[in-house]
KOLZA-149280 format. One record per residue (C-alpha): residue in one letter; chain; x, y, z. Coordinates in steps of 0.2 Angstrom, whole numbers, plus 2048, in hexadecimal, padded with zeros to 3 digits. Layout:
N
node rest=A	kette=A	X=X	Y=Y	Z=Z;
...
//
This chain:
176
node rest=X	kette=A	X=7AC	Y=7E0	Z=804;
node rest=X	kette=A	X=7B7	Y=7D8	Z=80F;
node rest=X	kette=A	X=7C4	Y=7E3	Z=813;
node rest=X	kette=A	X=7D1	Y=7D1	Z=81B;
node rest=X	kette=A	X=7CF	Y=7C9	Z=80A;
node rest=X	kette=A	X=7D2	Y=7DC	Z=801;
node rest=X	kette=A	X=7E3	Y=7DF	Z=80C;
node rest=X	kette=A	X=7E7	Y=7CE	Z=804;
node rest=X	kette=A	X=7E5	Y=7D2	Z=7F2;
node rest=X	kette=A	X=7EE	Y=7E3	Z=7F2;
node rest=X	kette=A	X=7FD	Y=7DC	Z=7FD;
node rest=X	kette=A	X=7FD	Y=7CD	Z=7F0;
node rest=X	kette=A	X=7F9	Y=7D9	Z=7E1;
node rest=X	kette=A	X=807	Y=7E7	Z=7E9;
node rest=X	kette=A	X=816	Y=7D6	Z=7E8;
node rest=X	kette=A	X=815	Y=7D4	Z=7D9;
node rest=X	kette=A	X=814	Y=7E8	Z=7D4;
node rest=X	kette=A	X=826	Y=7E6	Z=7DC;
node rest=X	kette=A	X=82A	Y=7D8	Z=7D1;
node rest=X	kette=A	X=824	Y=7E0	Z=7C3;
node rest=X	kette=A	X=82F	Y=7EF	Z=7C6;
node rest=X	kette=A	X=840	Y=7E5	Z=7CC;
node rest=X	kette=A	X=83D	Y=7DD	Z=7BA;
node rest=X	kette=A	X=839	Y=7E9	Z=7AD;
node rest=X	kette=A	X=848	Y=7F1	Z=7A5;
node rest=X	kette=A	X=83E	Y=7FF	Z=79F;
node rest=X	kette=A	X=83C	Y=80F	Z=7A9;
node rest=X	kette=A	X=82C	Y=813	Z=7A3;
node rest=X	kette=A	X=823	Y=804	Z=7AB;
node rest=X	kette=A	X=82D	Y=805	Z=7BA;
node rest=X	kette=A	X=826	Y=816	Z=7BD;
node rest=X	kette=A	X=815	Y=80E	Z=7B6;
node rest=X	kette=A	X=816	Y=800	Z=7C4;
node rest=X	kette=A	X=81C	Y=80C	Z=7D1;
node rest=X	kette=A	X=80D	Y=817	Z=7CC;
node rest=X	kette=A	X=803	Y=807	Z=7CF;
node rest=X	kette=A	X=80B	Y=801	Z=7DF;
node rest=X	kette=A	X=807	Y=813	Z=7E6;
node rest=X	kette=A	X=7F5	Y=812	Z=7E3;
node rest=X	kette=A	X=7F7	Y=800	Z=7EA;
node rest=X	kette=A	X=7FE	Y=806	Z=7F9;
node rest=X	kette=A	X=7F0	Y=814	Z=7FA;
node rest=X	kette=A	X=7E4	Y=809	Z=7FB;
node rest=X	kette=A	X=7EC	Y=7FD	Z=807;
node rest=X	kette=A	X=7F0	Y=80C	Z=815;
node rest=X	kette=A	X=7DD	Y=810	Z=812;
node rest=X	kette=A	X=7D5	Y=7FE	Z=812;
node rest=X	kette=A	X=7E1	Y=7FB	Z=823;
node rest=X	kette=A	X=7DB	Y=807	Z=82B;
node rest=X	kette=A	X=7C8	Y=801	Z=829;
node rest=X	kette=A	X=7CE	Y=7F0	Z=82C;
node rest=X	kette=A	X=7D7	Y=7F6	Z=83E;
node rest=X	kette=A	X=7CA	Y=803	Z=843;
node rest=X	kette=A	X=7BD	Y=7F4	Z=840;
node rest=X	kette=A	X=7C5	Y=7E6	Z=847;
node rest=X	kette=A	X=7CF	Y=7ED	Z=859;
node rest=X	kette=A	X=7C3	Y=7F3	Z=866;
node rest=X	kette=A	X=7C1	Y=806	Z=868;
node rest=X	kette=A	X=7C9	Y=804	Z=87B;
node rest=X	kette=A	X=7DB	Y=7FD	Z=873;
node rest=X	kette=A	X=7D9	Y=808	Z=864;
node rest=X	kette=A	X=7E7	Y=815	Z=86C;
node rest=X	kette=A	X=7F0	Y=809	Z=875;
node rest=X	kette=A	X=7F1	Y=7FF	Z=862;
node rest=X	kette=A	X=7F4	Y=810	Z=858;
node rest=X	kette=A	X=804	Y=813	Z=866;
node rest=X	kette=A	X=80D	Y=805	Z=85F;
node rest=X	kette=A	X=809	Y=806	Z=84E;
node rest=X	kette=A	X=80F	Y=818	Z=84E;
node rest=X	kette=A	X=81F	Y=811	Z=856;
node rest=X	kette=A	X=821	Y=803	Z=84B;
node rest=X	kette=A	X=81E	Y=80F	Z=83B;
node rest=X	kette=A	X=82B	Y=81D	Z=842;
node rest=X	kette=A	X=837	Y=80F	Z=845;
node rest=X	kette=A	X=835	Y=808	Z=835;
node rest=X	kette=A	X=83B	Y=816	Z=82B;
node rest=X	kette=A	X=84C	Y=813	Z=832;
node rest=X	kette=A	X=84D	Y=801	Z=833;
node rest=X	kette=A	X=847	Y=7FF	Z=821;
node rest=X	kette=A	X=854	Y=806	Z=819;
node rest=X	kette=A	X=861	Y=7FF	Z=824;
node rest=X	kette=A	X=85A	Y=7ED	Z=823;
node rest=X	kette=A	X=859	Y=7F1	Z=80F;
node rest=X	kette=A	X=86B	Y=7F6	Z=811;
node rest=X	kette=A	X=86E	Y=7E6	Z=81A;
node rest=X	kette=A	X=865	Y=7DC	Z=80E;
node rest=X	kette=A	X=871	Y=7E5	Z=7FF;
node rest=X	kette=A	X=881	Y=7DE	Z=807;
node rest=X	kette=A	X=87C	Y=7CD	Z=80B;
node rest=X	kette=A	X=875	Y=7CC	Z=7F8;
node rest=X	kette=A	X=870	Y=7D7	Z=7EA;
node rest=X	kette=A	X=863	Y=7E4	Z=7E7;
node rest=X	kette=A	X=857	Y=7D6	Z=7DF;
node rest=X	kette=A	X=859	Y=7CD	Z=7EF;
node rest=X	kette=A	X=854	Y=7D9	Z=7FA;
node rest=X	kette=A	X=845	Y=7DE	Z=7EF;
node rest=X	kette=A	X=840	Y=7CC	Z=7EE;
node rest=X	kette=A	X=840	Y=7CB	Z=801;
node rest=X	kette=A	X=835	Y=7DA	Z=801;
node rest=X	kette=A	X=829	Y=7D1	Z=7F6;
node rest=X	kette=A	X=829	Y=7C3	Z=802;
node rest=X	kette=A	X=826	Y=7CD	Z=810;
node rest=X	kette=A	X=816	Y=7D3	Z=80A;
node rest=X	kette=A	X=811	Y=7BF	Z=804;
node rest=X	kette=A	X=811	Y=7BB	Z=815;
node rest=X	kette=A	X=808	Y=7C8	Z=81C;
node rest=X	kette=A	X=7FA	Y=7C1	Z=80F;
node rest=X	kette=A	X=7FD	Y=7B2	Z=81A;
node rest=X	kette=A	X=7FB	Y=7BA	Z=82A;
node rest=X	kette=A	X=7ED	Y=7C3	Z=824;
node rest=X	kette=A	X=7E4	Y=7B4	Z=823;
node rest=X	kette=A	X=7E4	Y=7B0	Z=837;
node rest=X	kette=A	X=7DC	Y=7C0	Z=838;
node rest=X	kette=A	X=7C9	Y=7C4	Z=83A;
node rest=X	kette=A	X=7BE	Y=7C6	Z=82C;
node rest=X	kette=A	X=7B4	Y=7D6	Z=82B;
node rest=X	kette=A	X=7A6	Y=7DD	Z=821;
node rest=X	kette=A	X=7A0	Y=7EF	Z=81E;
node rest=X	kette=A	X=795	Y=7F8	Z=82B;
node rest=X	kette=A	X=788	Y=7F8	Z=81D;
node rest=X	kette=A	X=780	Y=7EC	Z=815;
node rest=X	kette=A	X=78F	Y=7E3	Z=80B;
node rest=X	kette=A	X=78D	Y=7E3	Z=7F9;
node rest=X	kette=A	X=795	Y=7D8	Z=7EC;
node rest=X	kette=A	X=7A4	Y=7DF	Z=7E3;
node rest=X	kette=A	X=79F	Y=7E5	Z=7CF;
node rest=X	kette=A	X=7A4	Y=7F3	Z=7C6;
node rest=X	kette=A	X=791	Y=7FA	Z=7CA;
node rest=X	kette=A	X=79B	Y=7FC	Z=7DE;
node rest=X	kette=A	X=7AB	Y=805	Z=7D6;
node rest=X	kette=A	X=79D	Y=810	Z=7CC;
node rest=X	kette=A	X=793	Y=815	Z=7DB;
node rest=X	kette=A	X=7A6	Y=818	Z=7E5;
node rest=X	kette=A	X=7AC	Y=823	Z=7D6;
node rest=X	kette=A	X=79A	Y=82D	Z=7D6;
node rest=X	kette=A	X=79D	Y=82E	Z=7ED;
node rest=X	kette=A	X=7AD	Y=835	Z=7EA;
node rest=X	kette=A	X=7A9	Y=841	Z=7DC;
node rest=X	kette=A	X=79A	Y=849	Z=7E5;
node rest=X	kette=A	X=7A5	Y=849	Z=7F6;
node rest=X	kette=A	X=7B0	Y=852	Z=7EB;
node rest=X	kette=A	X=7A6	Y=85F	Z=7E3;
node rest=X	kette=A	X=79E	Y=862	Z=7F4;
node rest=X	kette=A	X=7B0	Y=864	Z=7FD;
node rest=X	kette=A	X=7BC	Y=86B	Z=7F0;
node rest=X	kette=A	X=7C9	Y=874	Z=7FB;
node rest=X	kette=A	X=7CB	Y=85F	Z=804;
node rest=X	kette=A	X=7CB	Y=856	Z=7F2;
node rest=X	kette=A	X=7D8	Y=866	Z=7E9;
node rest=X	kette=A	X=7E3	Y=861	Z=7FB;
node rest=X	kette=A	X=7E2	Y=850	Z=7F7;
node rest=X	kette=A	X=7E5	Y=84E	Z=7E6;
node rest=X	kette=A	X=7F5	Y=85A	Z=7EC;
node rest=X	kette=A	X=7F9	Y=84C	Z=7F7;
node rest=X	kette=A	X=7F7	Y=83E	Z=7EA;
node rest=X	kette=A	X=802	Y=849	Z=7DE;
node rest=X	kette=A	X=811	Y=84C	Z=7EB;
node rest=X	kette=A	X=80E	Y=837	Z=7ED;
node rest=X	kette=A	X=810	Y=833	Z=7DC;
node rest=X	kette=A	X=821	Y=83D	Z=7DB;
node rest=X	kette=A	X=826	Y=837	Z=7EC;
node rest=X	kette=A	X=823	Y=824	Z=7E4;
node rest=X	kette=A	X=82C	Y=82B	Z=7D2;
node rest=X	kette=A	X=83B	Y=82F	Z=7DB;
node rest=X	kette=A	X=83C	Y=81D	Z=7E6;
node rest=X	kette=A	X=83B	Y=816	Z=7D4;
node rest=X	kette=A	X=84B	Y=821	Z=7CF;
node rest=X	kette=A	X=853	Y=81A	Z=7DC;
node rest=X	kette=A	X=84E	Y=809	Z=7DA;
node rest=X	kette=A	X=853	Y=80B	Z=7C7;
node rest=X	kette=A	X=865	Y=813	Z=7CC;
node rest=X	kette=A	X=866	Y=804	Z=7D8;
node rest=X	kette=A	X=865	Y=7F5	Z=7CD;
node rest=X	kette=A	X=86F	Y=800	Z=7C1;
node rest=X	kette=A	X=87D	Y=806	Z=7C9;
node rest=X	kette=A	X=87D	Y=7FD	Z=7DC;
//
């Protein structure tokens, strides 16, 4: 498929996960969404990385991955202190509806960006594709059970890495 217009929908389908979660009073379907938005967010870090390996030339890939790794280690201490920023000069909905906003444009910006197709023959998206994907991963899995048990390992710490973000997100529009 491509993998530009797939970034597209998850960013656009990962907003409105957000929106969902800032507006449900019940802490069941937050931790639903949240649950969602993780596998949403899965799925984007490994689409992007296709997209990026695919789309910058092998002779820039380091240079590329540099600042990428410096703009993610810098962003785990700027986002919290521009949330924090964002929760003085309005409310926690504020700032959540910024971050939902942030992630509309980059739908946008997405868009000046370069198409690309699989390396094989492209086939169209159907449930027959997710079929043969699930059957991929199950035989990979079976084949390789030490990588899937560690994986699976790493999806479980995840999804109580994403429960406690929704605690916190809960005690904030609660109590901040």
């Amino acid at each position: 498929v491509n993998v530009r217009t797939f970034l597209i929908g998850l960013n656009a389908c990962r907003a409105l996960l957000i929106i969902g979660i800032a507006c449900m009073p019940n802490i069941f379907v937050i931790y639903l969404l949240s649950f969602l938005l993780q596998i949403g967010n899965s799925m984007y870090a490994t689409a992007s990385f296709v997209y990026i390996v695919r789309v910058i030339p092998e002779n820039q890939l380091q240079h590329f991955n540099a600042w990428k790794s410096m703009a993610q280690s810098s962003g785990f201490i700027l986002g919290p202190g521009i949330a924090g920023i964002l929760f003085l000069i309005g409310t926690v909905e504020y700032a959540i509806l910024m971050n939902v906003v942030i992630l509309l444009m980059s739908c946008v910006f997405y868009l000046y960006l370069p198409k690309t197709l699989s390396l094989n023959e492209s086939k169209p998206f159907s449930i027959q594709l997710i079929k043969e994907d699930w059957h991929s991963v199950i035989t990979y899995s079976k084949k390789n059970q030490f990588i899937a048990s560690l994986f699976i390992v790493y999806g479980l710490f995840m999804v109580v890495l994403t429960s406690i973000d929704s605690l916190e997100a809960a005690f904030a529009m609660k109590d901040l």
